[in-house]
C-alpha positions in Angstrom: 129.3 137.8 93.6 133.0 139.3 94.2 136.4 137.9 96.2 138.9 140.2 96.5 142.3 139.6 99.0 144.0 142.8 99.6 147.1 143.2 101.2 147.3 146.3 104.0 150.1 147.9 104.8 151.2 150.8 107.4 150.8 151.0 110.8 148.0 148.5 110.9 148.4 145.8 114.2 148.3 146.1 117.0 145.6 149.2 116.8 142.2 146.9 116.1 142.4 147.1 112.2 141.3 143.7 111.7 138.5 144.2 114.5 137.4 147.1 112.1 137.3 145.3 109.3 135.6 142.6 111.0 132.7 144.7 111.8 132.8 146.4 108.4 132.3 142.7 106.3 130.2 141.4 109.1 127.6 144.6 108.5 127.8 144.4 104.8 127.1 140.4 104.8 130.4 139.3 103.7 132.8 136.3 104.4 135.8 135.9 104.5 138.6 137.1 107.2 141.7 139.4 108.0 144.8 138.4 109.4 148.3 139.5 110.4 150.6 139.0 108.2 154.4 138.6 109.6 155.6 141.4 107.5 153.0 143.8 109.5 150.8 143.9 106.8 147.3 142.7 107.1 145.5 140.5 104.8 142.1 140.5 104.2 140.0 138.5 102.0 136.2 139.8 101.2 133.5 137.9 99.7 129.8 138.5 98.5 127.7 140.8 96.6 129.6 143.4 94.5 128.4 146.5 95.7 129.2 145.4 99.6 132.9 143.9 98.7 133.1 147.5 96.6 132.2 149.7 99.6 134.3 147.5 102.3 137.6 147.7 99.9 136.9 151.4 99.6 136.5 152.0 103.9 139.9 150.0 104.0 142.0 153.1 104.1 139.3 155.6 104.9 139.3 158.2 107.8 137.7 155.7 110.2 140.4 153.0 109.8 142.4 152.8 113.0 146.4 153.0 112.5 148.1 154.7 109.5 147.1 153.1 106.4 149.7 153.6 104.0 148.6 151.3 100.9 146.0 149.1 99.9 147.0 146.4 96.8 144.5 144.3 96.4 143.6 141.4 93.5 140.0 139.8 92.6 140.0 136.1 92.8 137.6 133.5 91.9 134.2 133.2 94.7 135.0 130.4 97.0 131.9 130.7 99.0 132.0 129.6 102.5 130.7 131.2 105.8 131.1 133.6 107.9 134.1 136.4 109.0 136.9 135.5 110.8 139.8 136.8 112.3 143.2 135.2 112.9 
């Protein structure tokens, strides 16, 4: 098991980024969610089995992400657990 939070940043609200990612965890099994941040970056946290969290943070500033993704930072954390993928 994996958590990583990564931190987004471009032209990524207001174009259904989080929506993306939404679908993205929600396919792979994941939890966690992805949210505006106020400094137009969006965070999102990813939880679950390596090789899904892996290919989600790798999809994250792929071709198929709507907006402009300029840069992706993101840091593992310790696995919460918890259910589900949310949006805020």
């Amino acid at each position: 098991m994996r958590r990583v939070v990564a931190h987004v940043s471009g032209h990524v609200q207001g174009v259904g980024y989080r929506w993306f990612v939404s679908g993205l965890a929600r396919r792979a099994g994941l939890t966690g969610y992805a949210r505006n941040l106020s400094d137009r970056r969006v965070e999102v946290a990813l939880e679950g089995e390596d090789d899904a969290v892996s290919a989600v943070l790798a999809a994250l500033d792929g071709q198929d992400a709507p907006g402009a993704v300029t840069s992706v930072d993101s840091r593992d954390e310790p696995v919460r657990g918890g259910s589900g993928f949310t949006t805020e």
